[in-house]
Every structure is written in C-alpha cells, then in structure tokens.
N, C-alpha and C positions, 0 to 999 in steps of 0.2 A: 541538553541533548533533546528534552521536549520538545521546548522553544526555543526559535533560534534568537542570539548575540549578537557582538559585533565580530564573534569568533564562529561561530554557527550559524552558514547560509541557513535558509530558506530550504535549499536541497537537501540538506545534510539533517536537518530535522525531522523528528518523529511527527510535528505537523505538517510539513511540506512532503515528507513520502504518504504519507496518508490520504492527502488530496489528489497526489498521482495515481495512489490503489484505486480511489473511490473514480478515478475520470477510467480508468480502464475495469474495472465491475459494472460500471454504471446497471445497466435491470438488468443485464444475465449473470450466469452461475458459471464460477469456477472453483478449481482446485488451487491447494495452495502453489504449487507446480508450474500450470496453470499462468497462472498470475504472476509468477517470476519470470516467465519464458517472455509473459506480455511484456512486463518491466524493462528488462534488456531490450527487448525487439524495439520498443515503441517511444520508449527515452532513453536509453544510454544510446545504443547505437543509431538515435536522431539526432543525439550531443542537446539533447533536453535537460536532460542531468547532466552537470560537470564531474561530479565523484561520484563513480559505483557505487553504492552499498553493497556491503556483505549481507552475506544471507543469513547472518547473527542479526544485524541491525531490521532485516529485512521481517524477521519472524516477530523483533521486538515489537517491530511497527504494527503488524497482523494482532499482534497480544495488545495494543494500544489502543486498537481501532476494535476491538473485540470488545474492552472493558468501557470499552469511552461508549458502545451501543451504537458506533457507526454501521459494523459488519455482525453478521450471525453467520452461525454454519446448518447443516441438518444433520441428519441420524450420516447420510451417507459421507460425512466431511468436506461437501461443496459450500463453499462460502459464498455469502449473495448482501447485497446493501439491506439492511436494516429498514432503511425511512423510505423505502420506496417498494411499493406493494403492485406485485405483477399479477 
C-alpha cells in the first residue's frame, strides 16, 4: 500500500498521493480540510486520479508524509512543506 505493485497503481499509493499533497502545499499553508477540498478539486474531478481515496487512506497519507519529514504542522494545525523555507 506504500509502494505501488503490479496490483497498486501509482495513484492508489501512499507514495504517489504524497506527491499530489506535496504538488498542491507546494510554499503555502493549509489545513488538513483545506487540502482535501484541493485534492477533489484539482485531481479527481480533473480525472488526474482514477480512484478517489477515502479520507482514511487520505489522513494515512498526511501520517506518512508527516513521519517521512516531508510535511510539518505549527501550534495552530496548518500544515506546510518541510524542505522548503519561506
């Protein structure tokens, strides 16, 4: 479910939604909300993504990309990219 298979697109993976969070955070701050609302808007309903993610798979992803040090939050729970300093 990390990595994708020959059963596990690329979309359907906890590395390939990760790169979709980090292309829509790219330097500004959001909510986790926020960033689900982008998600839908910006690749499902572009048909960028084939399979929706649920929003279980979608918080796992945020938990992955949190512990992996891609993303950080602050005091007020806005989440912003890690490796890129505004």
């Amino acid at each position: 479910m990390i990595l994708p298979n020959k059963y596990i697109t690329i979309s359907e993976s906890l590395i390939g939604l990760s790169a979709c969070i980090l292309d829509i955070i790219s330097d500004k701050k959001y909510t986790v909300e926020q960033i689900w609302d982008k998600l839908n808007k910006d690749y499902i309903q572009n048909g960028k993504l084939r399979n929706k993610p649920s929003y279980s798979k979608y918080i796992l992803t945020i938990t992955y990309m949190y512990m992996s040090q891609m993303i950080n939050y602050n005091e007020k729970g806005v989440i912003f990219n890690e490796n890129i300093t505004t």
